[in-house]
Phi, psi and omega in degrees: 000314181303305147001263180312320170321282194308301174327294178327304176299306183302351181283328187285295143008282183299311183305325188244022119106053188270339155306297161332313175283357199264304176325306181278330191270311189296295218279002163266333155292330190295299185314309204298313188305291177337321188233027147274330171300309150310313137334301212224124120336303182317332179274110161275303179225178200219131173189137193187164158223166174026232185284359204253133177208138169271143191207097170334095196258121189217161178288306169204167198275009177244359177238353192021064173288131170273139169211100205305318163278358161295330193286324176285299164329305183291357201243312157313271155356308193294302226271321181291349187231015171117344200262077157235162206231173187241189178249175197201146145114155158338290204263354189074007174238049156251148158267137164219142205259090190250110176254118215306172205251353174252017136321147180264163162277014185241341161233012156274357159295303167332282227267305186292329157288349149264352152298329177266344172278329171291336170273001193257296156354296208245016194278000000 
């Protein structure tokens, strides 16, 4: 049974070409993170593959101090709206942004705009 589970999934996998979406999902989160990194002090680094991404929280981008309660804030906020995202790290102040591989583009748009409105929010 386990077997047949696991074929099954990678067939599915294959058909629909779900890597290829992991790629197209990682490289709109990573361009959108970049030029939030530019924007918010608060982003210290950015790191990731396909859908799975991180996105690093600091007091500011020249001492990169964690700061783990912006992350709780930003997390909350995310969850009041609809949103959910995890805490990470060491230090707790990371995000990590997993976005399932059958996302639309319209609501991984949906889902980065209450993430960037909860850090605007809650900074």
């Amino acid at each position: 049974m386990a077997c047949a589970s696991a074929l099954k999934t990678i067939e599915i996998m294959e058909r629909d070409h779900l890597e290829n979406r992991s790629m197209q999902i990682g490289k709109k989160v990573m361009d959108t993170y970049h030029k939030w990194m530019e924007k918010y002090q608060v982003i210290g680094d950015i790191r990731g593959l396909g859908g799975m991404v991180g996105l690093e929280f600091v007091t500011d981008q020249e001492s990169k101090t964690p700061n783990a309660p912006l992350v709780s804030a930003v997390v909350a906020e995310c969850v009041q709206n609809g949103l959910m995202v995890e805490s990470a790290g060491i230090y707790g102040n990371v995000i990590r942004f997993l976005a399932p591989l059958v996302i639309t583009d319209e609501q991984l748009e949906a889902g980065l705009a209450i993430l960037e409105d909860a850090i605007v929010k809650c900074m």
